[in-house]
C-alpha positions as a Markdown table, in Angstrom:
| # | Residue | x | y | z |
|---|---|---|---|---|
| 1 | Unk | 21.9 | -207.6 | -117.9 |
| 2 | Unk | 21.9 | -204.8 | -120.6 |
| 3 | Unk | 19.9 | -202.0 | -119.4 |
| 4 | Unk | 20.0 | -198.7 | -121.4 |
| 5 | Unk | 22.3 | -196.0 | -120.1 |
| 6 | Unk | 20.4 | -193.3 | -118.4 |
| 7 | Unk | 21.1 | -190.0 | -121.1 |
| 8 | Unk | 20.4 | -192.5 | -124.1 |
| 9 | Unk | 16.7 | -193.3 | -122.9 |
| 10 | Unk | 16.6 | -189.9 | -121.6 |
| 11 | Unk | 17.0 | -188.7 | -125.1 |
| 12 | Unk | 14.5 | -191.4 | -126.7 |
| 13 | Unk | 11.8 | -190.2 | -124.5 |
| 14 | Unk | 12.6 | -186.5 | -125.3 |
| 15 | Unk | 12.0 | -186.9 | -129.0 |
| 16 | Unk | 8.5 | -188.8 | -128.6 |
| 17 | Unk | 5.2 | -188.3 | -129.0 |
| 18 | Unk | 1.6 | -188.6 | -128.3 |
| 19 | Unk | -1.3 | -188.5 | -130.7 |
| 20 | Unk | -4.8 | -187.5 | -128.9 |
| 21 | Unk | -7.2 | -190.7 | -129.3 |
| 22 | Unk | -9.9 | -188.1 | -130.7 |
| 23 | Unk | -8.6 | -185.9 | -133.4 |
| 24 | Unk | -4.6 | -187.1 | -133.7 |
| 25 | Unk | -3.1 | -184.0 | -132.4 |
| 26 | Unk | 0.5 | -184.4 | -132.0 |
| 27 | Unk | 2.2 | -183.0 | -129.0 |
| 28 | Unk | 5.2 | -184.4 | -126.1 |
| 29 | Unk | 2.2 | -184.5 | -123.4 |
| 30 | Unk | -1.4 | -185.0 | -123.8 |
| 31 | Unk | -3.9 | -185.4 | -120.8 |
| 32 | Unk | -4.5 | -189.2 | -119.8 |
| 33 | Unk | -8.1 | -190.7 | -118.9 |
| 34 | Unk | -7.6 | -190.2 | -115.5 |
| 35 | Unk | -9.5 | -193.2 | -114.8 |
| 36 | Unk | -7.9 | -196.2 | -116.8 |
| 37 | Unk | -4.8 | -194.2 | -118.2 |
| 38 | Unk | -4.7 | -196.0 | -121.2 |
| 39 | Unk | -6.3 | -193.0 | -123.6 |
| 40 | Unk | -4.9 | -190.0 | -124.4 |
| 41 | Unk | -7.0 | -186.2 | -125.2 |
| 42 | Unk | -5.5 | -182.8 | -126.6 |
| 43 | Unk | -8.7 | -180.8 | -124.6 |
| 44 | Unk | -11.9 | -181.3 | -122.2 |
| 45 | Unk | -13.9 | -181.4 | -125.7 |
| 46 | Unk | -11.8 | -184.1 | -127.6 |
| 47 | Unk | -12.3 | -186.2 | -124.2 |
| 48 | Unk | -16.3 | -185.9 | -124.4 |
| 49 | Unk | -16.5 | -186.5 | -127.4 |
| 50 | Unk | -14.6 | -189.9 | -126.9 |
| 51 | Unk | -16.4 | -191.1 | -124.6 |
| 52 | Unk | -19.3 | -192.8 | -126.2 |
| 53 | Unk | -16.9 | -195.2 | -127.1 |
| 54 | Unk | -14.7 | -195.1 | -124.7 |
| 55 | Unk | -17.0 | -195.9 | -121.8 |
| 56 | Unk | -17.4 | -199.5 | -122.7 |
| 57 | Unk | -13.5 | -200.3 | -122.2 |
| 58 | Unk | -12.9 | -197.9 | -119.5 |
| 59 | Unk | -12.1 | -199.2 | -116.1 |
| 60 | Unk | -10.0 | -198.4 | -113.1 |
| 61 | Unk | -5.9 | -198.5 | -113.4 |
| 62 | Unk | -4.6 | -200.4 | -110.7 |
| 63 | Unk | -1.1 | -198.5 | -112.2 |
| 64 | Unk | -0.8 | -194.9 | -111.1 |
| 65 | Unk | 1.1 | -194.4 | -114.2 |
| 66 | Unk | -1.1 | -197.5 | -116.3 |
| 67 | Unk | 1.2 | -199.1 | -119.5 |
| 68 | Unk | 2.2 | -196.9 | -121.1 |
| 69 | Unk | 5.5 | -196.2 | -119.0 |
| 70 | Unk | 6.0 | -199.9 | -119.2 |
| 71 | Unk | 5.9 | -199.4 | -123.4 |
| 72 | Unk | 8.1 | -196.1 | -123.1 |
| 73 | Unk | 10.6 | -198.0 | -120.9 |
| 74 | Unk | 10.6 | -200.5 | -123.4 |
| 75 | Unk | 11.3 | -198.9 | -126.4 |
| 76 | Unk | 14.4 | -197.1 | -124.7 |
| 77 | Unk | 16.0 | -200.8 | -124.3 |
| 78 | Unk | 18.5 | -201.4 | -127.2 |
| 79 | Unk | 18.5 | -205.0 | -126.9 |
| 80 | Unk | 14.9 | -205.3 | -126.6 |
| 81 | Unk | 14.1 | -203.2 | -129.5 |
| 82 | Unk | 16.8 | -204.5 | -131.6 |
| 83 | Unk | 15.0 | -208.1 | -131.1 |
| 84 | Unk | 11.8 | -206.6 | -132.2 |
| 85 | Unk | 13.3 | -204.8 | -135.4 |
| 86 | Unk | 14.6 | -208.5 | -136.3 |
| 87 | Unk | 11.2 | -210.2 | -135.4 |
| 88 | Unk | 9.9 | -207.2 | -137.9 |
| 89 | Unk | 12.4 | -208.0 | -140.8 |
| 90 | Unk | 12.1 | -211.7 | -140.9 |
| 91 | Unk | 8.2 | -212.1 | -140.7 |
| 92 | Unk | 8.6 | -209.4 | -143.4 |
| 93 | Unk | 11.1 | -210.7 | -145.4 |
| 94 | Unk | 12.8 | -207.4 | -145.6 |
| 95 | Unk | 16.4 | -208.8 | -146.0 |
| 96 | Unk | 15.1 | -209.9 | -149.6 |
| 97 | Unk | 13.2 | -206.7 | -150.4 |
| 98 | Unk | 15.4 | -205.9 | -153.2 |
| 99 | Unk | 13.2 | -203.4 | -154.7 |
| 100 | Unk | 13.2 | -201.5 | -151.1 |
| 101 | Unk | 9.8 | -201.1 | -151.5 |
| 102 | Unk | 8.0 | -202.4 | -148.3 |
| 103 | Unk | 8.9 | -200.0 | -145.5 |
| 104 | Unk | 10.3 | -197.3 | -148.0 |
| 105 | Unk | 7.0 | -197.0 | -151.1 |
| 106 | Unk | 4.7 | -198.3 | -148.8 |
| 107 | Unk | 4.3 | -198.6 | -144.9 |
| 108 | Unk | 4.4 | -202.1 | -142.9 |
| 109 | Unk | 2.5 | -202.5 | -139.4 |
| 110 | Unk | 3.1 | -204.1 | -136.6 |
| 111 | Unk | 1.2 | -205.5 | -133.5 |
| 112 | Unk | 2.8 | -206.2 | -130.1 |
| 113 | Unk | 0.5 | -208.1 | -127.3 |
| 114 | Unk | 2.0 | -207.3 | -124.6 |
| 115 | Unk | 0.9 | -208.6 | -120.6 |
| 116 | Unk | 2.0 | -208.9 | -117.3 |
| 117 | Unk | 3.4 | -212.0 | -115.6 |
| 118 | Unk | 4.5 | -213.0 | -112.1 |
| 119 | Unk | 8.5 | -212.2 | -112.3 |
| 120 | Unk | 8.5 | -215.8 | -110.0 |
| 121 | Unk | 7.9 | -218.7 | -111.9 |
| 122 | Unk | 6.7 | -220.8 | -109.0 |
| 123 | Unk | 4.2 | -217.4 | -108.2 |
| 124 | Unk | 2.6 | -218.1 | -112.2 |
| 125 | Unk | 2.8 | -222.0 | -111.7 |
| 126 | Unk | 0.4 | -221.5 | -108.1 |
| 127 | Unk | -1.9 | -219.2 | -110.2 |
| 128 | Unk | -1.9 | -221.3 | -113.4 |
| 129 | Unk | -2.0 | -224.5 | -111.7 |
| 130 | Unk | -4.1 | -223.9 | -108.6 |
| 131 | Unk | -7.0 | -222.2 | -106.6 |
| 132 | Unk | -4.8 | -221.7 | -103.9 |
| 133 | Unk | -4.6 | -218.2 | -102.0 |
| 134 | Unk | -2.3 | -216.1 | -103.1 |
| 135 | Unk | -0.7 | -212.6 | -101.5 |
| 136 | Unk | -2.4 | -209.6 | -102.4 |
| 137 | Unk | 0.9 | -207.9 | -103.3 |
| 138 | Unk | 2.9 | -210.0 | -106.6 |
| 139 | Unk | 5.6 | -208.6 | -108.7 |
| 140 | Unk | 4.9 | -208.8 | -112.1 |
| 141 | Unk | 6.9 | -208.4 | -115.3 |
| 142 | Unk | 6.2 | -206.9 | -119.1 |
| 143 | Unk | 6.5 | -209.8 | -121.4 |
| 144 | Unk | 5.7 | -209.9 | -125.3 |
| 145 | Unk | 3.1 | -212.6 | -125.7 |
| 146 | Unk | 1.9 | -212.0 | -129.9 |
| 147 | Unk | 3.7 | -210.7 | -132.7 |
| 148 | Unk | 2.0 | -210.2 | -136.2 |
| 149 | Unk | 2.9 | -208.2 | -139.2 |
| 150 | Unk | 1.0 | -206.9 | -142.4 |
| 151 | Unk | 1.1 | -204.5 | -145.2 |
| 152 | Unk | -1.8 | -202.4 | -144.7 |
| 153 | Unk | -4.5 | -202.3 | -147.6 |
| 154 | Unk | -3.0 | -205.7 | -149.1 |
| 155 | Unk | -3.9 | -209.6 | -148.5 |
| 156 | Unk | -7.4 | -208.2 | -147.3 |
| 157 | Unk | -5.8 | -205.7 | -144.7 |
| 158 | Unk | -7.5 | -202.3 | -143.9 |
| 159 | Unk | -5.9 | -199.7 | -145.1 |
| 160 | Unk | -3.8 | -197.0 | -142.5 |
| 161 | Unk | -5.8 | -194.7 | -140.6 |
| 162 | Unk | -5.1 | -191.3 | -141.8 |
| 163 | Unk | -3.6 | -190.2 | -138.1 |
| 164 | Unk | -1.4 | -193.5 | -138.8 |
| 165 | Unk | -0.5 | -192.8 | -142.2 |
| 166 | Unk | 0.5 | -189.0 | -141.6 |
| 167 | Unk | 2.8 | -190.6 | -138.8 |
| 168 | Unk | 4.5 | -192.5 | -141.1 |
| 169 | Unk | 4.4 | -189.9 | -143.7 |
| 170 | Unk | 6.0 | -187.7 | -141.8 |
| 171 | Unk | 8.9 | -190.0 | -140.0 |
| 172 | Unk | 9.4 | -191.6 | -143.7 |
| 173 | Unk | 9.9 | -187.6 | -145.2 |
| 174 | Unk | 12.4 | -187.6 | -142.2 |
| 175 | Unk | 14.3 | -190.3 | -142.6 |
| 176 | Unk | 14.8 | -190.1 | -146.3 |
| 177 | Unk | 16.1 | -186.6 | -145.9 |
| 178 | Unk | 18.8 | -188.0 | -143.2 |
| 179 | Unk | 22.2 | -189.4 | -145.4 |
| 180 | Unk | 22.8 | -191.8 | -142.8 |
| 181 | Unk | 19.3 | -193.4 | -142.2 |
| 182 | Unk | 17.5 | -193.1 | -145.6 |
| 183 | Unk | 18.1 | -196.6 | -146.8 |
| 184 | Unk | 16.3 | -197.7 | -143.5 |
| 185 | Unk | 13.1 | -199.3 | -144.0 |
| 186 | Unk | 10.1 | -198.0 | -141.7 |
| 187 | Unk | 6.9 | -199.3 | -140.3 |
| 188 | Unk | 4.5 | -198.3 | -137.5 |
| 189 | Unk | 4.5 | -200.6 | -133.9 |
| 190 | Unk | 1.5 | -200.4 | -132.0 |
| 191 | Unk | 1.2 | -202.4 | -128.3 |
| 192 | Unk | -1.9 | -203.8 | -127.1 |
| 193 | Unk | -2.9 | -205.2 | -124.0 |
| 194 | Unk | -5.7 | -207.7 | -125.0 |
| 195 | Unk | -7.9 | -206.7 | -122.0 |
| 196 | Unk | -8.0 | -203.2 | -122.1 |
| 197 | Unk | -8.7 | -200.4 | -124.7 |
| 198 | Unk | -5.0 | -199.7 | -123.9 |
| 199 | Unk | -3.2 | -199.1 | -127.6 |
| 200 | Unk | -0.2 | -197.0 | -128.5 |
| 201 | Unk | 1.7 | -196.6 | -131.4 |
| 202 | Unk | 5.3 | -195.3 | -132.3 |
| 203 | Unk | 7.3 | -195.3 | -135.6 |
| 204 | Unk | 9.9 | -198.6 | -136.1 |
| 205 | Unk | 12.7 | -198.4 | -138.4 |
| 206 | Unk | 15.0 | -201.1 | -139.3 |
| 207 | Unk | 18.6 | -200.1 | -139.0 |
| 208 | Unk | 21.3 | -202.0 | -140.6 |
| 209 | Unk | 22.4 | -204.2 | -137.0 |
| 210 | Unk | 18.8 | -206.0 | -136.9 |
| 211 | Unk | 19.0 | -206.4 | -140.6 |
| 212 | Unk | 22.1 | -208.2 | -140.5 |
| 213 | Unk | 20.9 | -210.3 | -137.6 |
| 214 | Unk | 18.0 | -211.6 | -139.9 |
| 215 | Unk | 20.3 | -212.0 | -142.5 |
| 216 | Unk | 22.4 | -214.5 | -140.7 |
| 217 | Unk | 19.9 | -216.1 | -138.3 |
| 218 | Unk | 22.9 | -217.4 | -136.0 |
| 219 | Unk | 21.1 | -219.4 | -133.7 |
| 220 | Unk | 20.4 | -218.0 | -130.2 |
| 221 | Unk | 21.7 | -219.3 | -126.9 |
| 222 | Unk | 19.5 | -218.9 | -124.1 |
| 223 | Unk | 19.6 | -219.8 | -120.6 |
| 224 | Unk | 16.4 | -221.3 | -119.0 |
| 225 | Unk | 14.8 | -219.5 | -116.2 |
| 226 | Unk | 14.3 | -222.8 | -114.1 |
| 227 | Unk | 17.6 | -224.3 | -114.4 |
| 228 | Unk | 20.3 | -221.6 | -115.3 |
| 229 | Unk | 21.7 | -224.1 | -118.3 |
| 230 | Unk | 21.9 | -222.4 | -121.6 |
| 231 | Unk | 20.3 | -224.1 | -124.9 |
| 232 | Unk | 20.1 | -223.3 | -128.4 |
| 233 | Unk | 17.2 | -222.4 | -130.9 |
| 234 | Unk | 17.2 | -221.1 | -134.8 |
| 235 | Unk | 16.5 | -217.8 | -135.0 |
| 236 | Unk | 13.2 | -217.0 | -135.6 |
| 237 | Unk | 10.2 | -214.9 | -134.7 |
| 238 | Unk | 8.9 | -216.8 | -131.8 |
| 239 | Unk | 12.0 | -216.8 | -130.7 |
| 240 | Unk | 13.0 | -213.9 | -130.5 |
| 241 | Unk | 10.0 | -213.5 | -128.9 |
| 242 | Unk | 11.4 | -215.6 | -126.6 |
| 243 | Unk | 14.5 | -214.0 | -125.9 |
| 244 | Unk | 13.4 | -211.0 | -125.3 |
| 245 | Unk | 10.9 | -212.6 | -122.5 |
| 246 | Unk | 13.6 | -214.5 | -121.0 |
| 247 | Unk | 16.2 | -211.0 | -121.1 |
| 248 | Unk | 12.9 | -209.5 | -118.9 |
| 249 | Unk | 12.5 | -212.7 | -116.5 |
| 250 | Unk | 16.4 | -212.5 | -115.6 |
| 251 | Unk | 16.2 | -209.2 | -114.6 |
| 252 | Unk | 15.9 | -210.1 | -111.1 |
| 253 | Unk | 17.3 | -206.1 | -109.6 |
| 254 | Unk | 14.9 | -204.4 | -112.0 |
| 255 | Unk | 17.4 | -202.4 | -114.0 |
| 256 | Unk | 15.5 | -202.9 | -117.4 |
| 257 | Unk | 12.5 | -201.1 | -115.1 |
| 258 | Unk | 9.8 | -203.3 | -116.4 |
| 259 | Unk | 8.8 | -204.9 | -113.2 |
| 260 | Unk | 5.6 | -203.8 | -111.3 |
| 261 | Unk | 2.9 | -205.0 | -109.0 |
| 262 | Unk | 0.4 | -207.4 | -110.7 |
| 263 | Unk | -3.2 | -206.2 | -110.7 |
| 264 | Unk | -6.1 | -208.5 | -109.9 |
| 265 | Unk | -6.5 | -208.2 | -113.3 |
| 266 | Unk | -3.3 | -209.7 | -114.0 |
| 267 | Unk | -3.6 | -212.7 | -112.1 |
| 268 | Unk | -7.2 | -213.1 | -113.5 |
| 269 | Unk | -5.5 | -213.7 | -116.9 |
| 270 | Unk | -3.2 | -216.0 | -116.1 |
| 271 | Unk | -6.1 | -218.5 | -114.3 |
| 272 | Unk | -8.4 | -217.6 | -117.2 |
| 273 | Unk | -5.6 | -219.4 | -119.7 |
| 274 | Unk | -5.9 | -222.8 | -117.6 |
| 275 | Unk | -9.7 | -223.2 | -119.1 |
| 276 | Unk | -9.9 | -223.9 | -122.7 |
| 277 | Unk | -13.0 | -222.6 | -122.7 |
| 278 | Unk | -12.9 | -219.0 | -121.4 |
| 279 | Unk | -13.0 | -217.1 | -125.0 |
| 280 | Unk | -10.8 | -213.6 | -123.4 |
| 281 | Unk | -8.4 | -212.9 | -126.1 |
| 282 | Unk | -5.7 | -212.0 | -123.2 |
| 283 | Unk | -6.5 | -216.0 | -121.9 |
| 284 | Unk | -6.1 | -217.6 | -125.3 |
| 285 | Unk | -2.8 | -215.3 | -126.1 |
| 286 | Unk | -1.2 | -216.8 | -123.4 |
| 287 | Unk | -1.9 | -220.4 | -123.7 |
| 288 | Unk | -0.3 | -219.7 | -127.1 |
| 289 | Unk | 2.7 | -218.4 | -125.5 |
| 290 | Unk | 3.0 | -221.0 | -123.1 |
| 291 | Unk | 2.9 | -223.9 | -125.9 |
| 292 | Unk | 5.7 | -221.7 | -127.6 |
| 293 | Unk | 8.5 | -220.8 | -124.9 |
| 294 | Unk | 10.6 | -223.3 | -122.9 |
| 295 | Unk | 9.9 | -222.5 | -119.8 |
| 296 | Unk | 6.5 | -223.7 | -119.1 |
| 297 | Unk | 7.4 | -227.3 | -121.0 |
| 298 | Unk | 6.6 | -228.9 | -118.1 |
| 299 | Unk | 3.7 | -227.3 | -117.6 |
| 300 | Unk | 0.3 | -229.8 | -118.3 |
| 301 | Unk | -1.6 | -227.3 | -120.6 |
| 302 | Unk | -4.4 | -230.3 | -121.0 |
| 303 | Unk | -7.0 | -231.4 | -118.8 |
| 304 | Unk | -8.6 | -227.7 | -117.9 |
């Protein structure tokens, strides 16, 4: 299990920060919603003014720190980040950018839906496949369930946000005044849990080791959760999607850090995507990752 050492996601985490949800002041800490945790305020008056709109998503954390240390934790992970710079550069075709103007002229965005999971596959095959009881305490796991890339203001894409464009701005200024990382093309991230009003976004470039892996697209060996035997797959979004899931489920002594107790909420999800007609966007997200990944082929995803 690759886990990142200790002073290297020590440093990541240093060097980030938080823009208020209100007016997109920039700072290392910002006061959290202290009820859902997912939302972020610079003052009292930034938080007020919010709230109109924030009231409608707002509910209780079940997380005493909510997501967002799940998202930090996972940013600090080499391997998993690498996997997502790849994911970025082949849905992007960045490897045959060779005007370097995606990324470098012009910013690319990215959309991570990300959910929590039983850690136990038999735990999510009771929930998905049955009414039974269940304990009130489950360990759950982050796993990536939706990727999608765009170029903002193109193919009938909104436009940045100015708070998101002034990030970029600002990282891209950065970069290109850095001998060793200007050729790097760079793009914003933002995770999203469907369910919530929970949204955060950090800069992504796209150093030279993903780009190479996109370039190649050696095919990946994985080994299945259920069995332990390893298999192959081309390299491609979904699965590196994949990967990355599967580097989480094997995790069984937490060292990645990405495990926690599942919320009612969680489990809610996860017996929502059995019923094909239950519309939540977290419900149908799943389902779609569940036809994708190996590990729930023998799963019958018909007949709810």
């Amino acid at each position: 299990m690759m886990a990142t050492p200790r002073e290297v996601s020590k440093a990541i985490k240093n060097t980030s920060q938080t823009q208020c949800t209100t007016c997109s002041t920039t700072r290392p800490k910002l006061q959290t919603c202290k009820q859902c945790k997912s939302v972020w305020y610079c003052s009292k008056e930034c938080q007020k003014k919010d709230w109109t709109r924030h009231k409608a998503w707002c509910t209780p954390s079940d997380r005493p720190k909510g997501t967002r240390k799940l998202v930090e934790t996972f940013v600090c992970n080499v391997t998993l980040v690498t996997m997502l710079q790849v994911c970025a550069a082949l849905d992007l075709n960045l490897v045959n950018d060779k005007k370097k103007e995606i990324g470098f002229k012009v910013p690319f965005m990215i959309r991570v839906d990300i959910a929590i999971e039983p850690s136990d596959v038999y735990s999510f095959v009771k929930l998905f496949l049955t009414d039974e009881p269940i304990s009130d305490k489950m360990e759950g796991m982050l796993q990536i369930n939706r990727f999608h890339s765009h170029i903002p203001g193109r193919s009938g894409h909104i436009p940045l946000t100015q708070m998101r464009d002034t990030m970029w701005s600002g990282e891209r200024e950065k970069l290109n005044g850095n001998p060793i990382h200007g050729n790097n093309p760079l793009g914003l991230v933002e995770f999203v849990n469907n369910d919530s009003d929970f949204s955060i976004t950090c800069p992504l470039p796209i150093p030279p080791g993903p780009m190479k892996l996109a370039r190649g697209k050696e095919p990946f060996t994985m080994l299945s959760g259920l069995t332990g035997g390893s298999f192959e797959k081309p390299m491609t979004v979904a699965s590196c999607m994949e990967f990355m899931n599967l580097h989480i489920r094997a995790d069984k002594e937490n060292q990645l850090k990405l495990r926690v107790e599942m919320t009612e909420e969680d489990k809610l999800i996860v017996r929502n995507a059995r019923d094909r007609s239950v519309k939540r966007e977290a419900a149908i997200v799943l389902r779609q990752k569940m036809e994708r990944e190996s590990i729930y082929a023998s799963m019958p995803l018909d007949g709810f």
